[in-house]
N, C-alpha and C positions, 0 to 999 in steps of 0.2 A: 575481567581481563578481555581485552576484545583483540581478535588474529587480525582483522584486517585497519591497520591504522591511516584510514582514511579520510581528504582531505574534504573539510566540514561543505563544502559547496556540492562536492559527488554524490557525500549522504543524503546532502537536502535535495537531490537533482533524482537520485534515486527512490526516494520517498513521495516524492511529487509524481513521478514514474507509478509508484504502484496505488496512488492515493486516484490515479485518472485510468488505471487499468479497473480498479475494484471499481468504478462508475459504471465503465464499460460492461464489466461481469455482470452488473444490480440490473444492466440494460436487458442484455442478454439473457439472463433468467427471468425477468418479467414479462417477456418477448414469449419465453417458450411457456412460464405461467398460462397468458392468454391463450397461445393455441393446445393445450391442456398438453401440453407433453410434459416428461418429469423433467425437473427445474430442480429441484432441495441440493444439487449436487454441487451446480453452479454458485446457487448463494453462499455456501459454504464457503468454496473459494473466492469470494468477493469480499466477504468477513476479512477471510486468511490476508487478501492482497490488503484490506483496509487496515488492520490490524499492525503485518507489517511495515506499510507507509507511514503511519503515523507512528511507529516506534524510531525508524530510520530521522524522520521530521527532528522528532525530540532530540534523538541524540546529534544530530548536528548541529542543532540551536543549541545545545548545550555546551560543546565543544565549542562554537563559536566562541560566547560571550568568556570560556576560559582561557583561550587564546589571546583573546584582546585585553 
């Protein structure tokens, strides 16, 4: 059952959203890698952000092609 019934282009707009935040995060935590500072935090949530983008992804392609 999903609360928020949302239209199939906002999930994919949303998803693409955190598929190019989790880059950002991978960026970010290999940045602080090199200068040895702790990092493990950040990748974590680059996982979390990649993790949920491509979840949001599927279910709008999936939605889509049941609409049409």
């Amino acid at each position: 059952m999903n609360m928020f019934n949302l239209d199939w282009r906002i999930k994919l707009f949303i998803g693409i959203g955190m598929l190019i935040g989790s880059i950002v995060e991978f960026y970010w935590g290999y940045q602080l890698k090199i200068a040895s500072e702790p990092f493990s935090h950040i990748w974590v949530l680059a996982l979390g952000f990649a993790w949920v983008g491509s979840d949001q992804i599927q279910k709008a392609l999936e939605k889509r092609s049941k609409d049409s």
